[in-house]
Structures are given as structure tokens and as C-alpha cells.
TORVEXGU-487402 format. One record per residue (C-alpha): residue number from 1; chain; x, y, z. Coordinates in steps of 0.001 Angstrom, whole numbers, plus 500000, padded with zeros to 6 digits. Layout:
N
<node num="NUM" cadena="A" px="X" py="Y" pz="Z"/>
...
This chain:
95
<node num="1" cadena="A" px="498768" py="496031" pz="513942"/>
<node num="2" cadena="A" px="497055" py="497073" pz="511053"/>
<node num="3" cadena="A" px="498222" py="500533" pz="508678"/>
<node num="4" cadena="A" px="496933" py="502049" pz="505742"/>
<node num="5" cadena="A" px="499083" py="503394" pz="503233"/>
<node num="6" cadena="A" px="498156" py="506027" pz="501112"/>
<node num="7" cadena="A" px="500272" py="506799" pz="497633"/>
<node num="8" cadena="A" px="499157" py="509644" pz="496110"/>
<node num="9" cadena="A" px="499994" py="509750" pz="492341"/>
<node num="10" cadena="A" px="502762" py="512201" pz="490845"/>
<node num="11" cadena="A" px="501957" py="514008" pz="487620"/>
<node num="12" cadena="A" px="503237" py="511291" pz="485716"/>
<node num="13" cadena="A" px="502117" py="508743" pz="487986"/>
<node num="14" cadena="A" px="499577" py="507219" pz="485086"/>
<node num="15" cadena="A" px="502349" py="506760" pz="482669"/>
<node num="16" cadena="A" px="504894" py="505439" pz="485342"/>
<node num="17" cadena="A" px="502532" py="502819" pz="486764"/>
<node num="18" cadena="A" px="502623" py="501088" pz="483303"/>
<node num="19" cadena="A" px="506022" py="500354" pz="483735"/>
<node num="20" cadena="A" px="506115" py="499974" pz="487473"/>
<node num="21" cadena="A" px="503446" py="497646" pz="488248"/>
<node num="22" cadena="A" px="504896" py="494069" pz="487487"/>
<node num="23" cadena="A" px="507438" py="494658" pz="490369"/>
<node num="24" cadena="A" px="505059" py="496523" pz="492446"/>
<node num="25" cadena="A" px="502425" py="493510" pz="492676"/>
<node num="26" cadena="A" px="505354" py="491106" pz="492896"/>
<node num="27" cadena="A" px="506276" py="493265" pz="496138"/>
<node num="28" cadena="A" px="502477" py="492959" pz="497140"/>
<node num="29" cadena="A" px="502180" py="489024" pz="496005"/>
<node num="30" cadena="A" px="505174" py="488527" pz="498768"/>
<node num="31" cadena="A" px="503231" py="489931" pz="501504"/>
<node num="32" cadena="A" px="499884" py="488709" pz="500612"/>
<node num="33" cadena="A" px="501307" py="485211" pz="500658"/>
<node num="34" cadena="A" px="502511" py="485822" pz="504583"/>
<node num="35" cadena="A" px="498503" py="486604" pz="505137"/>
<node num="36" cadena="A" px="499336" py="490592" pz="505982"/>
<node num="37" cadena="A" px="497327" py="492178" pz="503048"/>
<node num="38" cadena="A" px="494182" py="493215" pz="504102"/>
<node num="39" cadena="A" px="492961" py="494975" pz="500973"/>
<node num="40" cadena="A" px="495258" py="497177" pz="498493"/>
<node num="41" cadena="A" px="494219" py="498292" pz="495083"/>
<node num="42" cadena="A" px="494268" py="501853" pz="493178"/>
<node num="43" cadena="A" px="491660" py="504313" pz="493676"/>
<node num="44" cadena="A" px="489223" py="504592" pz="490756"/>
<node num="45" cadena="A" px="489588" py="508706" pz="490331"/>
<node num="46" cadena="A" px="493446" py="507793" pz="489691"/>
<node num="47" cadena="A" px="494354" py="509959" pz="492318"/>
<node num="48" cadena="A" px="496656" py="507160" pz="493822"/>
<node num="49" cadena="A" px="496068" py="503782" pz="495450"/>
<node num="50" cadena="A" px="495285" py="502654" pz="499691"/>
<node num="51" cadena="A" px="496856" py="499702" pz="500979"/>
<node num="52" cadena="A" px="495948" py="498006" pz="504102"/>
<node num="53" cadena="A" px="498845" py="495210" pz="506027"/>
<node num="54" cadena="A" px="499396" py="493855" pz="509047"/>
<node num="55" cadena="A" px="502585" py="495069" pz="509922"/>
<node num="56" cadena="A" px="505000" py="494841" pz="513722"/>
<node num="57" cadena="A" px="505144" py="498629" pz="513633"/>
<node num="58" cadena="A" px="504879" py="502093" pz="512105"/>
<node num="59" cadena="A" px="508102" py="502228" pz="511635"/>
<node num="60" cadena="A" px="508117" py="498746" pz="509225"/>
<node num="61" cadena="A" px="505070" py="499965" pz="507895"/>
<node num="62" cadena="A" px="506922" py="503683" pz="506484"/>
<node num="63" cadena="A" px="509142" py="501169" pz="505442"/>
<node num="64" cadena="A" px="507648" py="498938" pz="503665"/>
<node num="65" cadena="A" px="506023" py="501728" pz="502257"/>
<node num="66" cadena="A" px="509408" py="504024" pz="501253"/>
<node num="67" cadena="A" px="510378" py="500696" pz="499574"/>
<node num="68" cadena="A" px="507940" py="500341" pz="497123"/>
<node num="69" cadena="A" px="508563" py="500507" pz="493670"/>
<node num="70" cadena="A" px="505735" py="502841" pz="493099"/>
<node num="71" cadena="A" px="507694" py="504979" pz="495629"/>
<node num="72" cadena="A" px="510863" py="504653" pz="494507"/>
<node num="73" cadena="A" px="510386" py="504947" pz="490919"/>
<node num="74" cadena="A" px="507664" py="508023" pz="491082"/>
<node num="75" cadena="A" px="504365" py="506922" pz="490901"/>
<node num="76" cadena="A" px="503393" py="507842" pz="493928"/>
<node num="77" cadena="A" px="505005" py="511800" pz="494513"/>
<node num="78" cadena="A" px="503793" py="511641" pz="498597"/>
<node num="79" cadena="A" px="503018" py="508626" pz="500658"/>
<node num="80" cadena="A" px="501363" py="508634" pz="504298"/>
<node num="81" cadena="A" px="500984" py="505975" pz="506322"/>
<node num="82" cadena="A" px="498810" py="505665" pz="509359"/>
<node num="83" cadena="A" px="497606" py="503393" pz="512037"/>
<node num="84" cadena="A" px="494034" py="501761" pz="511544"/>
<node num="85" cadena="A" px="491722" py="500053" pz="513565"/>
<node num="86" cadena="A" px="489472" py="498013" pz="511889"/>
<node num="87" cadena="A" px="486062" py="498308" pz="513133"/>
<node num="88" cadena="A" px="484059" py="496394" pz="510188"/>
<node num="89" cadena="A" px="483527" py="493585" pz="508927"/>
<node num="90" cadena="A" px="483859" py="492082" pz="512088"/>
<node num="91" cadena="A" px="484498" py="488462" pz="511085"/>
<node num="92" cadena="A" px="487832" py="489552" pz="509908"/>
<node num="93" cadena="A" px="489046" py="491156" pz="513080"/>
<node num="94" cadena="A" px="491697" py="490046" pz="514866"/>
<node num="95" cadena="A" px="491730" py="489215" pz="518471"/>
């Protein structure tokens, strides 16, 4: 199944993503090397950043999610995460 995960950037989030973001894409590299990052990347306003994975459930997507270092070291100050059915492109849909 696929989830998007939305971190929404704390008031220091800027500053802390400096420091943050060599273990955060090291976290990302992992999973985009098992094929289960669909797209991830931060949003250009700097309001936070959307991640889309293939993941077994919600639950191990909250997870996954809770267990970021973006997460866990304040970057992000609230995270959501929701189910997502991809619609388009349709070449990259799963059966």
C-alpha cells in the first residue's frame, strides 16, 4: 500500500534540517534501495517536506514516520500520515 507522509516544519525546522539531513537521507537511501520510495523531497515554500512509500500498513507507515530523524530531532513539529491511492501516472501503478 502506498502512504504519504507529511512533516510539517517546526519554527526552527530551517536551521535543524542543516544538521539533520545526512541521517535523514541515509534513512531515505535505505528504503529507496528496497524500491518503496515513490517520490519524497521538501516542499519549495519550506513549509515542510511529502514523502510517498510503499509500506505493509499504516501502522509501519506512522512508524517509519515517528522514526525519522527529522521527527525525532525537531524538524518536523507535526507529522500526518495517510493512505494514498495513486491514480496517475499510470505506468507506475501497481497491480
Amino acid at each position: 500500500m502506498k502512504f504519504v507522509i507529511l512533516g510539517f516544519d517546526g519554527p526552527e525546522g530551517e536551521a535543524r534540517r542543516k544538521v539533520h539531513r545526512p541521517s535523514h537521507l541515509a534513512r531515505m537511501e535505505t528504503l529507496d534501495a528496497q524500491g518503496r520510495v515513490i517520490l519524497a523531497g521538501p516542499l519549495t515554500d519550506k513549509v515542510g517536506s511529502l514523502i510517498v512509500i510503499e509500506a505493509e500498513s499504516l501502522a509501519e507507515a506512522e512508524t517509519f514516520a515517528n522514526e525519522d530523524p527529522y521527527t525525532v530531532n525537531g524538524v518536523f513539529e507535526r507529522v500526518e500520515v495517510h493512505p494514498f491511492m495513486q491514480v496517475f501516472p499510470k505506468d507506475r501503478q501497481t497491480p
